[in-house]
mmCIF file of the N, C-alpha and C atoms, coordinates in Angstrom:
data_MODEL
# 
_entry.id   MODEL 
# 
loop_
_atom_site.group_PDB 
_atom_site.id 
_atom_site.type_symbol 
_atom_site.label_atom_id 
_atom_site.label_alt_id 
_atom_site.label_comp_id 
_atom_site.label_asym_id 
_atom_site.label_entity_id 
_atom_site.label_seq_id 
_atom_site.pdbx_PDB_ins_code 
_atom_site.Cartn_x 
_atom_site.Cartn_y 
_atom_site.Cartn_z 
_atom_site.occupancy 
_atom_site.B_iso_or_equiv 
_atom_site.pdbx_formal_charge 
_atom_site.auth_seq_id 
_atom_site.auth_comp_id 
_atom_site.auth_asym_id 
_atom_site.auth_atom_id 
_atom_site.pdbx_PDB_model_num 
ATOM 1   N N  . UNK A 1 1  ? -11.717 1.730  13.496  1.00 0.00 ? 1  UNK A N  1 
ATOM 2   C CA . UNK A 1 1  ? -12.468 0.950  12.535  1.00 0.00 ? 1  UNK A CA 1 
ATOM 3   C C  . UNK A 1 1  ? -11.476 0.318  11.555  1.00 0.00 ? 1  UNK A C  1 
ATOM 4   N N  . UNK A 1 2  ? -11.607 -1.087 11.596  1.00 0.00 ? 2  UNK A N  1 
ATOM 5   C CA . UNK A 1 2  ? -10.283 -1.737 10.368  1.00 0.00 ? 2  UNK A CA 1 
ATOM 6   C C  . UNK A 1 2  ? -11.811 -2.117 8.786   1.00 0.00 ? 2  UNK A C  1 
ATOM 7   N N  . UNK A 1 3  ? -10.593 -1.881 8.063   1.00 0.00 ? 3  UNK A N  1 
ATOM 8   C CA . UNK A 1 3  ? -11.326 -2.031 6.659   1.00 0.00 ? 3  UNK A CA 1 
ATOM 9   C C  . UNK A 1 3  ? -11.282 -3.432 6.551   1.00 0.00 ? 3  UNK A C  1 
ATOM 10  N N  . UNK A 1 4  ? -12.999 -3.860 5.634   1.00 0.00 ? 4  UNK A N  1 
ATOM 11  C CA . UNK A 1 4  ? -13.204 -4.946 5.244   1.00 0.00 ? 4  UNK A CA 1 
ATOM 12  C C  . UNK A 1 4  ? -11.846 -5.955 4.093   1.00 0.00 ? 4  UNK A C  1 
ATOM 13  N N  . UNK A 1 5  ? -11.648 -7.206 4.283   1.00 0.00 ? 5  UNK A N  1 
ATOM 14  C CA . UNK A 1 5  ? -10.588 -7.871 3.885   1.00 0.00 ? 5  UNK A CA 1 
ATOM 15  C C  . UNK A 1 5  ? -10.871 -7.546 2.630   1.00 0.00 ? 5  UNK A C  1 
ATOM 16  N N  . UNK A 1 6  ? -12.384 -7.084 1.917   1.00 0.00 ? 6  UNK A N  1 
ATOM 17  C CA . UNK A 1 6  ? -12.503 -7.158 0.711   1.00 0.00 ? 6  UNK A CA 1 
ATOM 18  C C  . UNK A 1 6  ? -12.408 -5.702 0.353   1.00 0.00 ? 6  UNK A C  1 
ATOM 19  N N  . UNK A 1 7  ? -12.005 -4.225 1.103   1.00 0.00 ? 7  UNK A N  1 
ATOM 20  C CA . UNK A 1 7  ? -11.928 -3.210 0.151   1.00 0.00 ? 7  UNK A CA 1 
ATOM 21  C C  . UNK A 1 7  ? -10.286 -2.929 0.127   1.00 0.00 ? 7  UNK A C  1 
ATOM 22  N N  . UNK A 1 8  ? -9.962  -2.527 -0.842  1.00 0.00 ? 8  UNK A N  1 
ATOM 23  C CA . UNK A 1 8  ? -8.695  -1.918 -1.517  1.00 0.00 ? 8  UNK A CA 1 
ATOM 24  C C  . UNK A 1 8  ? -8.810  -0.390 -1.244  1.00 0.00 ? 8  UNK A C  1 
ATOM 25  N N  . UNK A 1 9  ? -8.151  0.103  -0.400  1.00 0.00 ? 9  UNK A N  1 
ATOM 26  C CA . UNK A 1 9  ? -8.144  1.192  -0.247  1.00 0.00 ? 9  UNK A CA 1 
ATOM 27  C C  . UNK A 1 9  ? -7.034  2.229  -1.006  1.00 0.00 ? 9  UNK A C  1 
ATOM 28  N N  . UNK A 1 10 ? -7.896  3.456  -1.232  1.00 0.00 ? 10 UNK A N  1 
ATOM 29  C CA . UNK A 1 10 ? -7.416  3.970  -1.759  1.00 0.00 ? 10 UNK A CA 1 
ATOM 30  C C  . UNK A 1 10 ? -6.879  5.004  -1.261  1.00 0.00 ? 10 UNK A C  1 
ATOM 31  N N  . UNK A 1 11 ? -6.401  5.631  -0.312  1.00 0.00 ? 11 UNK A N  1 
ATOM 32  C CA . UNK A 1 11 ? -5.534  6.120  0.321   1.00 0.00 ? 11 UNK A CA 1 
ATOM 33  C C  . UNK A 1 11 ? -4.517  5.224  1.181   1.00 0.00 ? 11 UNK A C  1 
ATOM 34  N N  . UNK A 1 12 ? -3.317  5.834  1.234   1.00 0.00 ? 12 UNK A N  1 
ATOM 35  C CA . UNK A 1 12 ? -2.200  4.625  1.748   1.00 0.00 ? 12 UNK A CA 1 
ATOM 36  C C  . UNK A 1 12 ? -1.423  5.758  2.703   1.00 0.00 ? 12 UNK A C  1 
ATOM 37  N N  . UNK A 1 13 ? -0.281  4.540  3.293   1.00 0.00 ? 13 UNK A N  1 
ATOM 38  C CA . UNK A 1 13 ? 0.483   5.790  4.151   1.00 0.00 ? 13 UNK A CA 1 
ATOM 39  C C  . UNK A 1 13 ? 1.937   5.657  3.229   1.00 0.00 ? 13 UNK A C  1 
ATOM 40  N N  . UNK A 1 14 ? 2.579   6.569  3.749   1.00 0.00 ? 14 UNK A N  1 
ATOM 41  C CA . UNK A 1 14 ? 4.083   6.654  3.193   1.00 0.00 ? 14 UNK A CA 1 
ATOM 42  C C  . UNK A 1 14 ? 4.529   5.727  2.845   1.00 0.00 ? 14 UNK A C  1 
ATOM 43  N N  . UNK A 1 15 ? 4.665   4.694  3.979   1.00 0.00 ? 15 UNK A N  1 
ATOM 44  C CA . UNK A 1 15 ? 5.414   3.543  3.237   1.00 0.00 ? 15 UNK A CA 1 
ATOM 45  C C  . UNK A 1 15 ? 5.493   2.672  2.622   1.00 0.00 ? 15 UNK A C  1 
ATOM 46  N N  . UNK A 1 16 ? 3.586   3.099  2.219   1.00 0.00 ? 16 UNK A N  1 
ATOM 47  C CA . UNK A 1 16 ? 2.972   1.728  1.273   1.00 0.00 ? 16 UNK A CA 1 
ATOM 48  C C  . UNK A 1 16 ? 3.368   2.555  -0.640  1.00 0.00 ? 16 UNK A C  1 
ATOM 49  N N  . UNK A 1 17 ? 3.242   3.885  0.074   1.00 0.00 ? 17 UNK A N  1 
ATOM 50  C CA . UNK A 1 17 ? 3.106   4.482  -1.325  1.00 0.00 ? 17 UNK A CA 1 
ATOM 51  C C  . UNK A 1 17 ? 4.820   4.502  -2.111  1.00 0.00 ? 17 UNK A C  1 
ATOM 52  N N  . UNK A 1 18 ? 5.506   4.472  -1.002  1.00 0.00 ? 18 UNK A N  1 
ATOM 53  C CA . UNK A 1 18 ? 6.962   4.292  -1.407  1.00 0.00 ? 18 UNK A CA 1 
ATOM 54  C C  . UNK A 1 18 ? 7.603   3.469  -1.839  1.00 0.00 ? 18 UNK A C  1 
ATOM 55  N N  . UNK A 1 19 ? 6.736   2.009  -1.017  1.00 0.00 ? 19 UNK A N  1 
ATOM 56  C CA . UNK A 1 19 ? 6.851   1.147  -2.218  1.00 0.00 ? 19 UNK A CA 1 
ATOM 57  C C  . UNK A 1 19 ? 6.520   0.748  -3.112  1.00 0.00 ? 19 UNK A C  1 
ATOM 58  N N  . UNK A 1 20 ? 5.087   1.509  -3.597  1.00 0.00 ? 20 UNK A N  1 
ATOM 59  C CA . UNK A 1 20 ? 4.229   0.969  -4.630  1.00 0.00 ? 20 UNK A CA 1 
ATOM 60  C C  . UNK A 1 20 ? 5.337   1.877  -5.756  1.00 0.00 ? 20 UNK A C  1 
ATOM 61  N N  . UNK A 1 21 ? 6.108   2.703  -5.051  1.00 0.00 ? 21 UNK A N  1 
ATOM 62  C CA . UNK A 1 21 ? 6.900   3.487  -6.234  1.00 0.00 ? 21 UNK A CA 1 
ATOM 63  C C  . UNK A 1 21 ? 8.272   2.943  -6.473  1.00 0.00 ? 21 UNK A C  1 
ATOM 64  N N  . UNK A 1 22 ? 8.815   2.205  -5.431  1.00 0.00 ? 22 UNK A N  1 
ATOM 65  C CA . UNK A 1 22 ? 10.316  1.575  -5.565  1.00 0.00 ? 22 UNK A CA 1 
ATOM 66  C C  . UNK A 1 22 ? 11.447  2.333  -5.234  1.00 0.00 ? 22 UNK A C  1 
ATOM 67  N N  . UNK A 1 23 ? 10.449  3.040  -4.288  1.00 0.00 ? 23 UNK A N  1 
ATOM 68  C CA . UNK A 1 23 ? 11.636  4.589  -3.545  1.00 0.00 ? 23 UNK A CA 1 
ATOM 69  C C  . UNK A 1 23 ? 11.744  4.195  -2.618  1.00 0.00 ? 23 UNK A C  1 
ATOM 70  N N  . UNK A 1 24 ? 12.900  4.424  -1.553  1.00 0.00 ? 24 UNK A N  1 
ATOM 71  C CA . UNK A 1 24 ? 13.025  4.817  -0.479  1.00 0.00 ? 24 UNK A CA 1 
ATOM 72  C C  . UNK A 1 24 ? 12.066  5.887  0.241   1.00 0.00 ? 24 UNK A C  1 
ATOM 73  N N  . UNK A 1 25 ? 11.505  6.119  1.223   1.00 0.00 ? 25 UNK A N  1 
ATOM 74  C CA . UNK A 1 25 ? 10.413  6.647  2.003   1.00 0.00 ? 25 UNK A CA 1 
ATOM 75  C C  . UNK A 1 25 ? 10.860  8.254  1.974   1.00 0.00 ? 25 UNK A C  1 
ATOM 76  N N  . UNK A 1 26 ? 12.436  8.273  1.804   1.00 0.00 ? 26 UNK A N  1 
ATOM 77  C CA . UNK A 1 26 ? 12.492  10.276 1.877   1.00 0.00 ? 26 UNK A CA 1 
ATOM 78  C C  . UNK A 1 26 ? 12.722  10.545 0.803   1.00 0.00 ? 26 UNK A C  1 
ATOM 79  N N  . UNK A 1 27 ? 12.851  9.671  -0.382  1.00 0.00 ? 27 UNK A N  1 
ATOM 80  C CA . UNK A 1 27 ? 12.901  10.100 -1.603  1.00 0.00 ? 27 UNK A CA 1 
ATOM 81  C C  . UNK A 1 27 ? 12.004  9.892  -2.333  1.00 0.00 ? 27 UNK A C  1 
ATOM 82  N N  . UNK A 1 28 ? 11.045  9.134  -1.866  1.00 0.00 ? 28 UNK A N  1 
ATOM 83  C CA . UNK A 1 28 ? 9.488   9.655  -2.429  1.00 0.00 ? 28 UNK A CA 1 
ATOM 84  C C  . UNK A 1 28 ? 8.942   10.528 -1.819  1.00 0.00 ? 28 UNK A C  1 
ATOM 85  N N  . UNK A 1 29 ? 9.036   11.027 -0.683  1.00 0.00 ? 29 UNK A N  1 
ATOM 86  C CA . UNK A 1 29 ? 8.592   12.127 0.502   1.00 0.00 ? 29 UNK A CA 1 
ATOM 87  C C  . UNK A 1 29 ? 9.045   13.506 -0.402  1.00 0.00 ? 29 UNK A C  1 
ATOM 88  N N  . UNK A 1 30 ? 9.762   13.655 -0.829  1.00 0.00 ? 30 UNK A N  1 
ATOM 89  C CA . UNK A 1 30 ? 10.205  14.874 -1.791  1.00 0.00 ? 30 UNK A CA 1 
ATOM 90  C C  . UNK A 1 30 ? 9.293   14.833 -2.948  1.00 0.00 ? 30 UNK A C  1 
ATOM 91  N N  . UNK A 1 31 ? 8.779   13.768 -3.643  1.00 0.00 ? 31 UNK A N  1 
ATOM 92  C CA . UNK A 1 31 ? 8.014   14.223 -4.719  1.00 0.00 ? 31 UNK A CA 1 
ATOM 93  C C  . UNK A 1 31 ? 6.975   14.917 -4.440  1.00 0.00 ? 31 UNK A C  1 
ATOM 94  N N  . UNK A 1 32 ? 6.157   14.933 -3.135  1.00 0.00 ? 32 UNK A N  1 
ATOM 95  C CA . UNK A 1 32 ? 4.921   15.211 -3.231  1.00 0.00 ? 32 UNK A CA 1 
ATOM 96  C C  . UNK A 1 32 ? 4.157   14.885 -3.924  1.00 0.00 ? 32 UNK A C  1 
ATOM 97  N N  . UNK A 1 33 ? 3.455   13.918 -4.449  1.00 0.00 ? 33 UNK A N  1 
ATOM 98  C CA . UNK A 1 33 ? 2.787   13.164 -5.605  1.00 0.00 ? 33 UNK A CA 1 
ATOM 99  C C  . UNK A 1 33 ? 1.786   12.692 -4.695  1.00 0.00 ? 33 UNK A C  1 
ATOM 100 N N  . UNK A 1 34 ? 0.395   13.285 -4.890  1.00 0.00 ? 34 UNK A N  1 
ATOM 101 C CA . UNK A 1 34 ? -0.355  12.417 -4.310  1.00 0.00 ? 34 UNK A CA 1 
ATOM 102 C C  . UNK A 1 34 ? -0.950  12.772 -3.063  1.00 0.00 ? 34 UNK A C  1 
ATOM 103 N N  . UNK A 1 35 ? 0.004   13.537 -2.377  1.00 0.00 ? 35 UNK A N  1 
ATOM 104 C CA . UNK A 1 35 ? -0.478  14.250 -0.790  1.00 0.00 ? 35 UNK A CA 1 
ATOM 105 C C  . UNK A 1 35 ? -1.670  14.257 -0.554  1.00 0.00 ? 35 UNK A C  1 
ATOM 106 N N  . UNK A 1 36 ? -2.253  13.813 0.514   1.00 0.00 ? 36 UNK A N  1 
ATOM 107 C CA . UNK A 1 36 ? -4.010  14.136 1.068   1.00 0.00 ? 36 UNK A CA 1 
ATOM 108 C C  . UNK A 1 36 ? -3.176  14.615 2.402   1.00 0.00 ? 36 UNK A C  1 
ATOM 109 N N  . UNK A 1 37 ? -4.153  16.161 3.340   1.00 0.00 ? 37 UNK A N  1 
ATOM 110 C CA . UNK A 1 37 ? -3.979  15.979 4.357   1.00 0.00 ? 37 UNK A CA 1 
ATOM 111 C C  . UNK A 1 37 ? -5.054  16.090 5.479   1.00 0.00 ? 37 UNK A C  1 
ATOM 112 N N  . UNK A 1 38 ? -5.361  15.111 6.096   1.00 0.00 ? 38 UNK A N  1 
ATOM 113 C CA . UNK A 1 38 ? -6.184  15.336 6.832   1.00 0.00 ? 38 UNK A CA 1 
ATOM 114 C C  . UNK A 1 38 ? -6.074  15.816 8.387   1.00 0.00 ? 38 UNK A C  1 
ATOM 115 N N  . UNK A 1 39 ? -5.794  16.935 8.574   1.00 0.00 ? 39 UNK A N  1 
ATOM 116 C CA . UNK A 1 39 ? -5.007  17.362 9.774   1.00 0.00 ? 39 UNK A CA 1 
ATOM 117 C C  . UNK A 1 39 ? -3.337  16.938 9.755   1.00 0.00 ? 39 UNK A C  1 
ATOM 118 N N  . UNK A 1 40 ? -2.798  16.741 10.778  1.00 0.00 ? 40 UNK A N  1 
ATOM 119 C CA . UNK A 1 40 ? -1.713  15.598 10.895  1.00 0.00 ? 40 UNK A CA 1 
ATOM 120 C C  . UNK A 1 40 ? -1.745  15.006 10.219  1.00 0.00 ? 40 UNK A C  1 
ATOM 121 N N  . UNK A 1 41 ? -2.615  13.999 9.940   1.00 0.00 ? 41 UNK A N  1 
ATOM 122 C CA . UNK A 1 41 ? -2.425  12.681 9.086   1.00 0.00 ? 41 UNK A CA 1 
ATOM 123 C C  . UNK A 1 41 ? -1.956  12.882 7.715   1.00 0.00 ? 41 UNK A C  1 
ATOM 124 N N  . UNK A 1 42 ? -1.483  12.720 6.923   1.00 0.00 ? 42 UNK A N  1 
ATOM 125 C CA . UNK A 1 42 ? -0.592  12.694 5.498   1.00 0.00 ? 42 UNK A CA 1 
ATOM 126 C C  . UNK A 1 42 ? -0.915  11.078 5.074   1.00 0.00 ? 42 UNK A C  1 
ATOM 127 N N  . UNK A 1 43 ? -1.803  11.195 4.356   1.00 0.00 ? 43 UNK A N  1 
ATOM 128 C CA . UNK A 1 43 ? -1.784  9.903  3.295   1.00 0.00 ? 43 UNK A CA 1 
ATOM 129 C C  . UNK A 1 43 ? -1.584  9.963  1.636   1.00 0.00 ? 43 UNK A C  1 
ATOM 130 N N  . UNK A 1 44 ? -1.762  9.298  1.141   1.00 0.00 ? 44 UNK A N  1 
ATOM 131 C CA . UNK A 1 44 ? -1.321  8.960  -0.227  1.00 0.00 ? 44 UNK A CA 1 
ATOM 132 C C  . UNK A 1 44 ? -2.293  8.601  -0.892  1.00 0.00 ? 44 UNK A C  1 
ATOM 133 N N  . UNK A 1 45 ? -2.846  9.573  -2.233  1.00 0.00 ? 45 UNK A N  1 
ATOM 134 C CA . UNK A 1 45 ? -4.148  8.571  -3.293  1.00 0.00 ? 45 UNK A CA 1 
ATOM 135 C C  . UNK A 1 45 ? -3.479  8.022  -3.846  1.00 0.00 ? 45 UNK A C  1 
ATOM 136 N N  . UNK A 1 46 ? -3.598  6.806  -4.295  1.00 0.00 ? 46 UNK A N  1 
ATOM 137 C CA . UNK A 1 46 ? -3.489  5.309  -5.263  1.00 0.00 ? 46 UNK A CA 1 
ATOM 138 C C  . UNK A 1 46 ? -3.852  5.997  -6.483  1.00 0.00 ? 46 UNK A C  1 
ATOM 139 N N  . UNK A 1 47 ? -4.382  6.698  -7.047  1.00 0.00 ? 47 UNK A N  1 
ATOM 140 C CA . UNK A 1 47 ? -5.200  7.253  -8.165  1.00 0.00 ? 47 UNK A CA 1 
ATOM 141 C C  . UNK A 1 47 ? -4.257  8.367  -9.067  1.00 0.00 ? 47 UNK A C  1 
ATOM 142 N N  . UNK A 1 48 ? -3.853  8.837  -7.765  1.00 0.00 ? 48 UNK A N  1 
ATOM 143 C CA . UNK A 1 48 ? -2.721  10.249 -8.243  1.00 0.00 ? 48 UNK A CA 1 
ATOM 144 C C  . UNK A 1 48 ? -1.441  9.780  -8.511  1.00 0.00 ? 48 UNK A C  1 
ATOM 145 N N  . UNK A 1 49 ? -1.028  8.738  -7.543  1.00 0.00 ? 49 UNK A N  1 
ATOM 146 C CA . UNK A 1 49 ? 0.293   8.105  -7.611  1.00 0.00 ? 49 UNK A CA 1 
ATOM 147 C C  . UNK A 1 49 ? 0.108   7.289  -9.024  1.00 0.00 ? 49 UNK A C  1 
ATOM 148 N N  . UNK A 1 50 ? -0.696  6.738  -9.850  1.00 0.00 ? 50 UNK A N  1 
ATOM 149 C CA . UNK A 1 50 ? -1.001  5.949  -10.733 1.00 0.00 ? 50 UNK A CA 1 
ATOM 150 C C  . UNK A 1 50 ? -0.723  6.888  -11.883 1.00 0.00 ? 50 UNK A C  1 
ATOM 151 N N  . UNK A 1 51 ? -1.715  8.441  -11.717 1.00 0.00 ? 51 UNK A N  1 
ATOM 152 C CA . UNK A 1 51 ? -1.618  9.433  -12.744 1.00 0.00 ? 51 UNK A CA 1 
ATOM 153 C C  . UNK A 1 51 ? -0.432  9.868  -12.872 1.00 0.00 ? 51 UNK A C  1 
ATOM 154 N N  . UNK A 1 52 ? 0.570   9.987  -12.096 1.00 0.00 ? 52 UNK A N  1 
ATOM 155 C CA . UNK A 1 52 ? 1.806   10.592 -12.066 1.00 0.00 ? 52 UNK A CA 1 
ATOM 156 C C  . UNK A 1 52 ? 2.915   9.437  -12.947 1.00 0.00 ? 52 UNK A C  1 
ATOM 157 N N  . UNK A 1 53 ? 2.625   8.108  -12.544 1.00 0.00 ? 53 UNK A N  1 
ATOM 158 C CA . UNK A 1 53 ? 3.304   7.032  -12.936 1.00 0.00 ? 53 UNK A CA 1 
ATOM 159 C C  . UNK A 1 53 ? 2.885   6.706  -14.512 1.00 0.00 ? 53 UNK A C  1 
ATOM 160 N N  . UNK A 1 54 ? 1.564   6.975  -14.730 1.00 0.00 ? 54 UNK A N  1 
ATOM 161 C CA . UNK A 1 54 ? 1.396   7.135  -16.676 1.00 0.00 ? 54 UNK A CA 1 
ATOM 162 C C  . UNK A 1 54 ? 1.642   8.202  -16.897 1.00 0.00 ? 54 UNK A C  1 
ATOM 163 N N  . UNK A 1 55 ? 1.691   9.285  -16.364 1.00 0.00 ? 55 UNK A N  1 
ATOM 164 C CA . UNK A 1 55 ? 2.131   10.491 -17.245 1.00 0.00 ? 55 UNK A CA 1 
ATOM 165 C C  . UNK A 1 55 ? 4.553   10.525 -17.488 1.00 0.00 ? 55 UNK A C  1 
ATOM 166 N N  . UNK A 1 56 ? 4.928   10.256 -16.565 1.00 0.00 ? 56 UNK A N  1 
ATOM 167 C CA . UNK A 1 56 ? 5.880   9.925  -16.817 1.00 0.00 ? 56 UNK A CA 1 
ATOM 168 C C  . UNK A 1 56 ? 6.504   8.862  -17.899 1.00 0.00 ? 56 UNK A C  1 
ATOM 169 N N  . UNK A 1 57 ? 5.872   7.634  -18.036 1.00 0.00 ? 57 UNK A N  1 
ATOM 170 C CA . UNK A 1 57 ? 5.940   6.582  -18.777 1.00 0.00 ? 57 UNK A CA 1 
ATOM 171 C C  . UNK A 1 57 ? 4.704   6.922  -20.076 1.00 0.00 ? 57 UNK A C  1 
ATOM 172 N N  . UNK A 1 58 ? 4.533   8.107  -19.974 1.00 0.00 ? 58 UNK A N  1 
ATOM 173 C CA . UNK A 1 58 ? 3.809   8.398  -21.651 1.00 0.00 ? 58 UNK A CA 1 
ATOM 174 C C  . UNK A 1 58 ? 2.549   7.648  -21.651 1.00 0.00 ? 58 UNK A C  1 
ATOM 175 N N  . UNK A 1 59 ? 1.932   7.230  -20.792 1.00 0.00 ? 59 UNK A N  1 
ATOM 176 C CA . UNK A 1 59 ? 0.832   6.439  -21.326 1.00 0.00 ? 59 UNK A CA 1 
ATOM 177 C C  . UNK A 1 59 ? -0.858  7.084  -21.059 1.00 0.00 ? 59 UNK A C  1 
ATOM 178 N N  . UNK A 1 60 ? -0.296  8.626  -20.290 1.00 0.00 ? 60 UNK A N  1 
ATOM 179 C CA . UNK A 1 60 ? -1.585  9.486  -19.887 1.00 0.00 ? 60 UNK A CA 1 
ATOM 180 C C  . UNK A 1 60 ? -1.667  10.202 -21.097 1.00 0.00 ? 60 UNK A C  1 
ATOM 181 N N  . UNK A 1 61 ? -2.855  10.841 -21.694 1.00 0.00 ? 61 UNK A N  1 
ATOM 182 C CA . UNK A 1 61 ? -2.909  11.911 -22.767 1.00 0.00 ? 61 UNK A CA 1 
ATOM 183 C C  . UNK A 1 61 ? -2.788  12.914 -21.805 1.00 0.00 ? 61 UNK A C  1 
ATOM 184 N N  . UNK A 1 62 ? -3.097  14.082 -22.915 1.00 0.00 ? 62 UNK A N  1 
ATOM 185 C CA . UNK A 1 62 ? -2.713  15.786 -22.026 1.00 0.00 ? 62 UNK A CA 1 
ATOM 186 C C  . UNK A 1 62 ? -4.297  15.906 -21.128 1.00 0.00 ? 62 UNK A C  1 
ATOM 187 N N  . UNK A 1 63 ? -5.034  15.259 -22.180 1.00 0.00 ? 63 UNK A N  1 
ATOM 188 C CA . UNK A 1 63 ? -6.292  16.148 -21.266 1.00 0.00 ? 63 UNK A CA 1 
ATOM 189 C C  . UNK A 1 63 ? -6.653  15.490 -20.232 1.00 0.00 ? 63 UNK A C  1 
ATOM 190 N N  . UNK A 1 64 ? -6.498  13.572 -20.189 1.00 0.00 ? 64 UNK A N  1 
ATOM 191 C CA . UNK A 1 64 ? -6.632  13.261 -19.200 1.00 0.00 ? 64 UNK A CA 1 
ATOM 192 C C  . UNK A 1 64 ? -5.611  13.622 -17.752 1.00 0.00 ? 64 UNK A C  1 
ATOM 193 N N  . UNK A 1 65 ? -4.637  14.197 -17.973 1.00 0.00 ? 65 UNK A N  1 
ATOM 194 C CA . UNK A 1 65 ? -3.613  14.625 -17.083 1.00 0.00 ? 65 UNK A CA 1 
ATOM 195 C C  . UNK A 1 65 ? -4.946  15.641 -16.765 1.00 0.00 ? 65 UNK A C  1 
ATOM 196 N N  . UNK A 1 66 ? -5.102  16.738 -17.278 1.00 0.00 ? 66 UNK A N  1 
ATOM 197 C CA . UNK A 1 66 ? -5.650  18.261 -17.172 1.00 0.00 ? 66 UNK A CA 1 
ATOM 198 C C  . UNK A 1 66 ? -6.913  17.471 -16.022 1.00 0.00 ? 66 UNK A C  1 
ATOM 199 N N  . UNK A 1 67 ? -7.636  16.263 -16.359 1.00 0.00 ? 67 UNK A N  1 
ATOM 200 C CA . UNK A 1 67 ? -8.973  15.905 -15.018 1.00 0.00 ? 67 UNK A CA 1 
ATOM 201 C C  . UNK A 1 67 ? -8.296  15.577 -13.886 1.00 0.00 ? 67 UNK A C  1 
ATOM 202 N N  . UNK A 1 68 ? -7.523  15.011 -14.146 1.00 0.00 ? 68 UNK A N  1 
ATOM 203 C CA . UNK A 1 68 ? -6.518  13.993 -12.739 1.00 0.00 ? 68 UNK A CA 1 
ATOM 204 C C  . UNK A 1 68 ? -6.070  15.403 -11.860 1.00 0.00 ? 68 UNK A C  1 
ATOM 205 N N  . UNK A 1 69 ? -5.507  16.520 -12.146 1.00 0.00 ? 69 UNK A N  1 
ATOM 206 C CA . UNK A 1 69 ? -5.126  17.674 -11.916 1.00 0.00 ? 69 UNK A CA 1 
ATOM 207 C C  . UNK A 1 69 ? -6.622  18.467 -11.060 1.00 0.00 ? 69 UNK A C  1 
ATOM 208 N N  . UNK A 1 70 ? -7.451  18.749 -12.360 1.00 0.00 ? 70 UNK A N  1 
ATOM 209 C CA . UNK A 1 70 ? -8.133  19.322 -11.412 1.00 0.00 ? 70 UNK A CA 1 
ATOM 210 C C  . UNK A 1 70 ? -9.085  19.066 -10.561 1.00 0.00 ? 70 UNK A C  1 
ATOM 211 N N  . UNK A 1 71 ? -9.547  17.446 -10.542 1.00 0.00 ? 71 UNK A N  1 
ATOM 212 C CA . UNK A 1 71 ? -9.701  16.485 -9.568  1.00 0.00 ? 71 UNK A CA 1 
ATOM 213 C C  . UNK A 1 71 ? -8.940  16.777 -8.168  1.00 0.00 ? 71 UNK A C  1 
ATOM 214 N N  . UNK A 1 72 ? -7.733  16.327 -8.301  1.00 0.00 ? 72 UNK A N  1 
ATOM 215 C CA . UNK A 1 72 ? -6.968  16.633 -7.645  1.00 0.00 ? 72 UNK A CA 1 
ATOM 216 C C  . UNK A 1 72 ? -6.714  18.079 -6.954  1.00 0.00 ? 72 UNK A C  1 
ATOM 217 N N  . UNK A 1 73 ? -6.994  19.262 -7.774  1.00 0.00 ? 73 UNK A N  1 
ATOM 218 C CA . UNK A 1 73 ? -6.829  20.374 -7.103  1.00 0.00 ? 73 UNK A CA 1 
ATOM 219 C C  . UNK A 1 73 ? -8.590  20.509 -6.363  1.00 0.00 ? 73 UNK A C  1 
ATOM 220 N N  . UNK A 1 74 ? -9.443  20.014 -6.682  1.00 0.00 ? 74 UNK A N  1 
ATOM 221 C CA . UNK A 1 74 ? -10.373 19.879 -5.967  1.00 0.00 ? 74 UNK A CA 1 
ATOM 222 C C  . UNK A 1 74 ? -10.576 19.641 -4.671  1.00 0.00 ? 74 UNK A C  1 
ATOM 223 N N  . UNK A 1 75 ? -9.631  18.537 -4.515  1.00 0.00 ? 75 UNK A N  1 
ATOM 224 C CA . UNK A 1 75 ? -9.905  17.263 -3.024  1.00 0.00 ? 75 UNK A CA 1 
ATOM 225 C C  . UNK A 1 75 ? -8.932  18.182 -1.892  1.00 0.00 ? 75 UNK A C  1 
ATOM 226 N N  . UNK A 1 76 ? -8.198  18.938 -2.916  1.00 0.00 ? 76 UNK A N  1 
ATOM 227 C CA . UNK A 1 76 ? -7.140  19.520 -1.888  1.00 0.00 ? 76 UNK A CA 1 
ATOM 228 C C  . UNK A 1 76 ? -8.070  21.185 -1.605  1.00 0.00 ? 76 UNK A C  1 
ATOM 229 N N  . UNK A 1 77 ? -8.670  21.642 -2.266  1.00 0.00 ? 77 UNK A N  1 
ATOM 230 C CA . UNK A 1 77 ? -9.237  23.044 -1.642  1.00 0.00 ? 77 UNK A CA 1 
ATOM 231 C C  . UNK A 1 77 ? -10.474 22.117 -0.652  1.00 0.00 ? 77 UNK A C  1 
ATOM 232 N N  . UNK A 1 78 ? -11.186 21.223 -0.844  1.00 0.00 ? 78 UNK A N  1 
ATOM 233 C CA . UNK A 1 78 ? -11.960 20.349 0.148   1.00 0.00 ? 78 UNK A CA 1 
ATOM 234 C C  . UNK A 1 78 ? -11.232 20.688 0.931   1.00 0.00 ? 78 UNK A C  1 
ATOM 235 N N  . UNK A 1 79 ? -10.561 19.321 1.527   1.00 0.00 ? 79 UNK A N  1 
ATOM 236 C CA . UNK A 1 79 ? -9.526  19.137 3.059   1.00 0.00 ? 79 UNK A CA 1 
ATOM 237 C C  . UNK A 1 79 ? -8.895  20.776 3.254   1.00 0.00 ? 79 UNK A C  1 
ATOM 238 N N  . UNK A 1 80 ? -8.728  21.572 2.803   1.00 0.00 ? 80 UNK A N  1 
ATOM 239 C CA . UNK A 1 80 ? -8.549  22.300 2.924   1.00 0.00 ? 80 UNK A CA 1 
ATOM 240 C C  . UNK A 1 80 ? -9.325  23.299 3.754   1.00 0.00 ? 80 UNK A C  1 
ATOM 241 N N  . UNK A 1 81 ? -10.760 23.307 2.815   1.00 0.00 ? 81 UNK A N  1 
ATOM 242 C CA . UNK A 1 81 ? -11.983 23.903 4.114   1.00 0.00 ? 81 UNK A CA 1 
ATOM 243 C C  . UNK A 1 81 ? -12.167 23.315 5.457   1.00 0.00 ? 81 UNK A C  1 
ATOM 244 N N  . UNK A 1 82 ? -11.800 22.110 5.398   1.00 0.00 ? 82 UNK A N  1 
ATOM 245 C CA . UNK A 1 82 ? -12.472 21.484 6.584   1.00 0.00 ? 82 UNK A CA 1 
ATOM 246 C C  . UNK A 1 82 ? -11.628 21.856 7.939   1.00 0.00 ? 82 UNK A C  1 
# 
């Protein structure tokens, strides 16, 4: 199934997320920032990579870090059950 020209997806693969970061692919592969896994497959949230990129550059508060987190630790005990 290919996605409509009009959605922006929000999971990516490695090498989209590596460049949305300005890394090289094994040196963003070390951050772990962002990881989804769906079996094999390893993609990237747009959402987490974003939260990680304002919290570095100061522009996340603490508590919004603390939702992005446990959002995030959410999606991962999900995929996790499945």
């Amino acid at each position: 199934m290919t996605a409509s020209p009009n959605v922006t997806p929000r999971l990516v693969s490695v090498r989209d997320a590596a460049a949305y970061f300005g890394l090289p692919m094994t040196q963003f592969q070390r951050l772990r920032v962002g990881r989804v896994s769906f079996g094999a497959k390893v993609l990237y949230d747009m959402r987490a990579l974003d939260a990680h990129l304002d919290a570095l550059s100061g522009l996340a508060s603490p508590s919004l870090m603390k939702a992005d987190n446990d959002a995030e630790a959410a999606l991962e005990r999900f995929t996790a059950s499945r």
